[in-house]
C-alpha positions in Angstrom: 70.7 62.3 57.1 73.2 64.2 59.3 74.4 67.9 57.8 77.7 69.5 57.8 76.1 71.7 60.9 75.3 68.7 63.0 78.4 67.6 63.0 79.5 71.3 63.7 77.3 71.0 67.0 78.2 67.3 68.1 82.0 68.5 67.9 81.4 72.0 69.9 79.4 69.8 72.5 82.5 66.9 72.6 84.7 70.0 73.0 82.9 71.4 75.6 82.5 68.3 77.4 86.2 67.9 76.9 87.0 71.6 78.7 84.7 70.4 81.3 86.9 67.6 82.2 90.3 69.2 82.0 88.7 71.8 84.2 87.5 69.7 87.1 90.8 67.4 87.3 92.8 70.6 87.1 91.2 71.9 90.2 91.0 68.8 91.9 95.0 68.3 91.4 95.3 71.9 92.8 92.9 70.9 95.9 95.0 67.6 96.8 98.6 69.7 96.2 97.6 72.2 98.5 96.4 69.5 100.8 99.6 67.5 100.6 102.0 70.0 100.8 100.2 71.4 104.1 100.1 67.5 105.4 103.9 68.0 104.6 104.2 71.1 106.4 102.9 70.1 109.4 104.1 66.8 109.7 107.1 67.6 111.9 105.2 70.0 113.9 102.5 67.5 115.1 103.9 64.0 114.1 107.6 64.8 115.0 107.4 67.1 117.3 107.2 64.7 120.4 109.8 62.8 119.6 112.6 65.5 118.2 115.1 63.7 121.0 115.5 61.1 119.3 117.6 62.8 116.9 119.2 64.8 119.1 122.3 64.7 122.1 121.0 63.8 125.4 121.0 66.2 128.0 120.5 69.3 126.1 119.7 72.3 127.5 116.3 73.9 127.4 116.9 77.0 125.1 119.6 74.7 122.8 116.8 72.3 122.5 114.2 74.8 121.1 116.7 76.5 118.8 117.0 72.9 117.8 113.3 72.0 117.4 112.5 75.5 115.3 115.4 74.8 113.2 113.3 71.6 111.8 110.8 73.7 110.6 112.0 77.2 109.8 114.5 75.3 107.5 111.4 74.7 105.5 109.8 77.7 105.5 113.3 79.5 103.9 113.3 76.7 101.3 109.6 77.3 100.2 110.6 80.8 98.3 114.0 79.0 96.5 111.4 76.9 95.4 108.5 79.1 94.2 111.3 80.7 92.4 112.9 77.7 90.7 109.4 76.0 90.0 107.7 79.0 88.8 110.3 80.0 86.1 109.4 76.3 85.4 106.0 76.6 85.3 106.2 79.7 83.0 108.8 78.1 80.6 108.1 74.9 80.0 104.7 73.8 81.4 102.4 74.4 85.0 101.7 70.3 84.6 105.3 69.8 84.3 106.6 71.7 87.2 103.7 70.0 89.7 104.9 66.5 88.5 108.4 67.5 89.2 107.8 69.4 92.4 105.5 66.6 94.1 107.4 63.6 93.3 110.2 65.5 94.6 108.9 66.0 98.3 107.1 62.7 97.9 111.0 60.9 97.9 112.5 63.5 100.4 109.7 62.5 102.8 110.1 59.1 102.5 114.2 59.4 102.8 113.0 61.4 106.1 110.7 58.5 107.2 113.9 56.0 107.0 116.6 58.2 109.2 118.3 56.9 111.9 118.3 58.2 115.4 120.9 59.8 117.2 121.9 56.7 119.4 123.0 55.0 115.4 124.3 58.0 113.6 125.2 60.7 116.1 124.6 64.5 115.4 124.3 63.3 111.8 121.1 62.1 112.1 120.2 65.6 112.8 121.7 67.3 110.2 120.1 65.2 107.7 117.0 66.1 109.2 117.5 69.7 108.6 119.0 69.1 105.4 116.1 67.1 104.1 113.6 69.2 105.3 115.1 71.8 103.5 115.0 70.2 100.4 111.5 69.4 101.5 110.4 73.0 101.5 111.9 73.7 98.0 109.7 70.8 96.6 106.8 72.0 98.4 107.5 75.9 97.2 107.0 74.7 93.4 104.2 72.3 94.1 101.1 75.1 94.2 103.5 77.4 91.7 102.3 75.2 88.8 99.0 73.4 90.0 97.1 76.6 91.5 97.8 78.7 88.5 97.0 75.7 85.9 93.6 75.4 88.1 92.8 79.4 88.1 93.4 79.1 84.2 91.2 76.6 83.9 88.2 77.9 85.8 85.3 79.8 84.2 85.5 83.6 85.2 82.4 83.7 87.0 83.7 80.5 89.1 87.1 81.9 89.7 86.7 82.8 93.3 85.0 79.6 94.3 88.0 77.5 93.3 90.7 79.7 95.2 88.8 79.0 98.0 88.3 75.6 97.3 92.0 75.0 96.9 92.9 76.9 100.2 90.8 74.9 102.4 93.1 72.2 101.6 94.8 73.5 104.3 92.8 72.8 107.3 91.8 69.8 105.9 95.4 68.3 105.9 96.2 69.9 109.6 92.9 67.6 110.7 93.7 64.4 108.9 97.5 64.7 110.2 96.3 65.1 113.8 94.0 62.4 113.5 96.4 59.9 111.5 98.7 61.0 114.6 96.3 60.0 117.2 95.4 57.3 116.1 99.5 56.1 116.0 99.7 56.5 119.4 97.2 54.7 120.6 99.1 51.6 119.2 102.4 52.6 119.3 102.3 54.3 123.0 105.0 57.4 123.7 106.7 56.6 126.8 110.2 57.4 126.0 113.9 57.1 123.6 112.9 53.2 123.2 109.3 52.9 123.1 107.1 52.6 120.0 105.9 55.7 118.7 110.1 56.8 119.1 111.2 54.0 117.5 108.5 53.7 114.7 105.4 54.8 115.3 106.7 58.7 113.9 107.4 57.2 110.6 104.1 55.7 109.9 102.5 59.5 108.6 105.6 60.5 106.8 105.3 57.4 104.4 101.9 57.8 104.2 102.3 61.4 103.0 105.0 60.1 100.4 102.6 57.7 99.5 100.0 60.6 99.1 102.5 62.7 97.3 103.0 59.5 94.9 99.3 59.1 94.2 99.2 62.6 93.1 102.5 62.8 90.5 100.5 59.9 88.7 97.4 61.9 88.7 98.9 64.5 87.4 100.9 62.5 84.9 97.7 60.8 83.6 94.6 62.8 84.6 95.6 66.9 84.5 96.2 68.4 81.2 98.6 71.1 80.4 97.3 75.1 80.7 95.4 76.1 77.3 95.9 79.5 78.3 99.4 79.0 79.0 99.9 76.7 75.4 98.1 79.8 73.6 101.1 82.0 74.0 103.8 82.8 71.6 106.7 80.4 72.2 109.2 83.6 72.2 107.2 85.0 75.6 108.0 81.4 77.0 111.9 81.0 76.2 112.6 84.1 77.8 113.6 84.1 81.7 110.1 85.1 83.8 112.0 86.5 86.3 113.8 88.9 84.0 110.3 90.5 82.7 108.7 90.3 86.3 110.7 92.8 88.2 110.3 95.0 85.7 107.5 97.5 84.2 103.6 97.0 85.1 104.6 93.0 86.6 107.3 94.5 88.6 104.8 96.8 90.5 102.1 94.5 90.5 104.8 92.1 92.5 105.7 95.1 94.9 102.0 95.4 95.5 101.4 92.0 96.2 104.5 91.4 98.3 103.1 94.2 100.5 99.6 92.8 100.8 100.6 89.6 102.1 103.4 90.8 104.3 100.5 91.8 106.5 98.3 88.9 105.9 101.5 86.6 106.5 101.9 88.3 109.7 98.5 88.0 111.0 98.3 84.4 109.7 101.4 84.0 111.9 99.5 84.5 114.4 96.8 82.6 114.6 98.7 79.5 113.0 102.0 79.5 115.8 101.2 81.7 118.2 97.7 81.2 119.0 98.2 77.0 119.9 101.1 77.3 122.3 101.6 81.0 123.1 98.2 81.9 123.9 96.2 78.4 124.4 98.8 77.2 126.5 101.4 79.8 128.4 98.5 82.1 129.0 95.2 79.9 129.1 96.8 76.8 130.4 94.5 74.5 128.5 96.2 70.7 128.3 97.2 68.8 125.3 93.7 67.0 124.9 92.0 70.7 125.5 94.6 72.8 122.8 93.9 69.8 120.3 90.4 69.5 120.6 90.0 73.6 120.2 92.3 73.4 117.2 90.7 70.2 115.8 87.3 72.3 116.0 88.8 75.5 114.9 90.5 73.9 111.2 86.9 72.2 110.7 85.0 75.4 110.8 87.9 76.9 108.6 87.8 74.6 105.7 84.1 76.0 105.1 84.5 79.2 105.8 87.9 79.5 103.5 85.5 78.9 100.5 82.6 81.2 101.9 85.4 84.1 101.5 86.2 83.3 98.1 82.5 83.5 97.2 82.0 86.3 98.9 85.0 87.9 97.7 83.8 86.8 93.6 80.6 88.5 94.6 81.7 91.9 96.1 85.2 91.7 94.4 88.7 90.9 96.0 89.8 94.6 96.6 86.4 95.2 98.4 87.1 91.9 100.3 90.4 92.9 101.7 89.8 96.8 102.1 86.7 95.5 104.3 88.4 92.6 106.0 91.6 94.1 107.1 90.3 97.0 109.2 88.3 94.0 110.6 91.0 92.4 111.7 93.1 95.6 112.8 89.8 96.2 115.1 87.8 93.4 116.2 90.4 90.8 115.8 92.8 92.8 118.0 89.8 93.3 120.2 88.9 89.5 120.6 93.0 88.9 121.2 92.8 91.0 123.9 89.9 89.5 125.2 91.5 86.3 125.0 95.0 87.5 126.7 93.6 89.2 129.1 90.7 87.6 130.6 91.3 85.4 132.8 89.1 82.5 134.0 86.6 82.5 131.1 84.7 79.0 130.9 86.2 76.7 128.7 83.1 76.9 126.0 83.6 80.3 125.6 87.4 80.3 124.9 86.3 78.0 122.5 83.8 79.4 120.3 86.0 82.8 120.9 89.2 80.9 118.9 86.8 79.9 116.7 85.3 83.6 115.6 89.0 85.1 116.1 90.5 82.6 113.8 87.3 82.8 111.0 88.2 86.6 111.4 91.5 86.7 110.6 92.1 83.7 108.4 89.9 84.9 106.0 91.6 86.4 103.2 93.0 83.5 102.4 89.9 82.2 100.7 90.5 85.0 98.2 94.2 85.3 98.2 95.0 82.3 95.5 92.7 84.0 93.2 93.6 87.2 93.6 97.2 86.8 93.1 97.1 84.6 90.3 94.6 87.4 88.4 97.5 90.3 89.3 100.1 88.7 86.7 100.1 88.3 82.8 100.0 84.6 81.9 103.9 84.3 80.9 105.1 85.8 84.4 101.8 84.4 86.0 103.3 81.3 87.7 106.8 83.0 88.8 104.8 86.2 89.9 102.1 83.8 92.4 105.1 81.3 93.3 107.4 84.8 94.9 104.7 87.2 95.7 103.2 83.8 98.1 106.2 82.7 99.5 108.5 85.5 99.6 106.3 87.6 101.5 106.2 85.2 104.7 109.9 85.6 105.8 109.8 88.9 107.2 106.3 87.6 109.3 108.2 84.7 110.6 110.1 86.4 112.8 107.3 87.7 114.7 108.3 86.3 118.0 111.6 88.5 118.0 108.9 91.6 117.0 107.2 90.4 120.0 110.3 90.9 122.5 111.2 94.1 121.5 107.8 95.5 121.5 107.9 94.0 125.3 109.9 96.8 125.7 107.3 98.9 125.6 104.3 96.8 126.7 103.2 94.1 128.6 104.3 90.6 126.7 100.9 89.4 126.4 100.0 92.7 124.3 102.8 92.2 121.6 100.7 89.3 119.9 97.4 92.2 119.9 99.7 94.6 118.4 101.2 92.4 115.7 97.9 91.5 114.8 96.7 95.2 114.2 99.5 96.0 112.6 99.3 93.0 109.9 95.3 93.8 109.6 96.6 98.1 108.7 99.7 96.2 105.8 97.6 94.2 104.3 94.7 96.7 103.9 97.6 99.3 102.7 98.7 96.6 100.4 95.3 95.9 98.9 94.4 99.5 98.5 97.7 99.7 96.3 95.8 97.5 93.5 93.3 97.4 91.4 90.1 94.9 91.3 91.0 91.6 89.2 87.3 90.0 89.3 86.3 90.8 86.4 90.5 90.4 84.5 90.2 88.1 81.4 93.1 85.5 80.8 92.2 85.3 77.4 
């Protein structure tokens, strides 16, 4: 005959089982969001790129046409903060699952209203605006979608596991920037590029911007069905969530916590920069000449390698703490990543193999924070600012870094052109170690 205690231990187990659940389909959402709003984010960089004429005036000339071409996807990168901002105060008000279902079927329908433009030779200049228009909306979509999902996955995960999952979530990253140059590859090959009427112009570009709507569709009704709301989150007081998280974090101890982390990842932002724009064209290409199939192939290898090592930081960074981490990483970049940049700039002639496997190192290097960065950031704010304070201190913190190629002319000033890159990278590596040494270690913080 069962006792009152069994029961007591066959509901504690059903709990537990229960948590166990929540927890894994929390982090997987976080995983896929991260995945699909990088597949976003790099969708008119690889899948558009080639093929940017086709919303634009014939005969433009070369420096209009690359004002033109950045506008596509700096729009986006100025929407992301709107976004973090909107979606975060979301997040902490009224729900982190909430403002991920809202924020991904959002960019899911502005992707496919991208997918279905018309060219210039149907609409005019129009066509173009929309583009830019879109893709700004785009980016303010994509700025709420990892305010609520990485925060709701952080909350969910044990203590002890914490740094795993940030790291598990980042490498979502180079995962998407391999499956959208593969899905992109594999459109040419039937739908050939030769031109304003041939296939890939016409419709071959459209073919991984549905499928990324698609993807972002898949994941609202994941989230709608499979991710449960935030226990920590639900657990506060309901007058902490009706008042405006913005309001209580730019001021007091959340106020400086944001200052500290705005700092921090000015400098990683900056040396991200880097490695992430500058590194494929300005340095693979203007200075080492490799070709298309020789830039892709080094990238292709480069993101591979990174998806591994992004969660070998945030294990590393769980073991020896996330301070430790950065305050050991970023004179490592300062240093021997400057070193290896120089190496690469200035060497001339190197075989191909050993370009290669140097990319690879440099770009382990100085991408490597960002296996502990999601984690860390989301352990530096209370839970009722917690969303708000990740969504700003993430995105906010990359506009000044994306101007690094006018920090790059005026330091030519002062130094051969090829050097500016090697300085920029140094001086991101000495921030961002500045930054971290402004906080305290989080490892060991309890949400509870």
């Amino acid at each position: 005959m069962e006792t009152l205690s069994d029961y007591s231990i066959a509901s504690a187990k059903e709990s537990e089982q229960s948590i166990e659940v929540k927890r894994k389909n929390a982090i997987k959402g976080a995983f896929f969001s991260e995945y699909i709003d990088m597949f976003d984010i790099y969708l008119p960089v690889v899948a558009l790129s080639p093929v940017l004429f086709y919303f634009q005036p014939p005969q433009l000339s070369p420096g209009l046409e690359t004002i033109l071409a950045s506008l596509v996807f700096i729009t986006t990168l100025l929407g992301r903060p709107i976004g973090a901002l909107l979606f975060g105060i979301v997040a902490d008000r009224i729900g982190r699952r909430k403002a991920s279902i809202y924020s991904v079927s959002g960019f899911g329908v502005v992707t496919l209203l991208i997918a279905l433009l018309p060219g210039y030779e149907s609409f005019g200049v129009a066509s173009y605006v929309l583009l830019v228009i879109l893709r700004f909306v785009d980016g303010i979509f994509l700025g709420g979608g990892y305010t609520g999902a990485m925060p709701l996955a952080i909350e969910y995960s044990k203590k002890s596991q914490r740094g795993f999952v940030g790291g598990l979530i980042i490498s979502g990253f180079p995962a998407a920037y391999v499956s959208i140059n593969l899905i992109t590859w594999l459109v040419l090959m039937f739908s050939p590029l030769h031109g304003l009427h041939s296939p890939f112009a016409q419709w071959g570009w459209r073919i991984p911007f549905v499928i990324g709507a698609l993807l972002a569709g898949v994941l609202t009704l994941y989230y709608m069905f499979k991710v449960s709301e935030s226990e920590i989150w639900q657990s506060e007081s309901s007058e902490k969530k009706e008042k405006l998280a913005l309001t209580d974090l730019l001021h007091g101890k959340s106020g400086r916590n944001l200052l500290q982390v705005i700092v921090m990842m000015t400098g990683f932002w900056l040396t991200q920069n880097i490695i992430t724009i500058f590194l494929p064209t300005g340095l693979l290409v203007k200075t080492l000449h490799f070709n298309g199939i020789e830039m892709t192939a080094t990238l292709m290898l480069t993101y591979f390698v990174l998806f591994f090592t992004y969660i070998g930081s945030g294990m590393l960074g769980q073991k020896i703490g996330r301070r430790l981490f950065f305050l050991i990483v970023g004179p490592l970049i300062a240093v021997v990543g400057s070193a290896l940049l120089y190496i690469l700039s200035t060497r001339q002639g190197m075989p191909v193999p050993i370009i290669v496997a140097l990319v690879c190192l440099l770009a382990v290097l100085v991408t490597s924070p960002w296996g502990v960065i999601v984690t860390y950031i989301n352990e530096r704010f209370v839970t009722d600012v917690r969303a708000t304070g990740f969504g700003v201190g993430f995105s906010l913190s990359v506009i000044i870094p994306s101007f690094y190629a006018f920090y790059m002319d005026w330091l030519s000033a002062w130094m051969p052109l090829a050097l500016t890159a090697v300085a920029l990278l140094a001086l991101g590596g000495i921030i961002g170690t500045l930054g971290a040494a402004m906080g305290p270690e989080t490892k060991d913080v309890d949400f509870s």
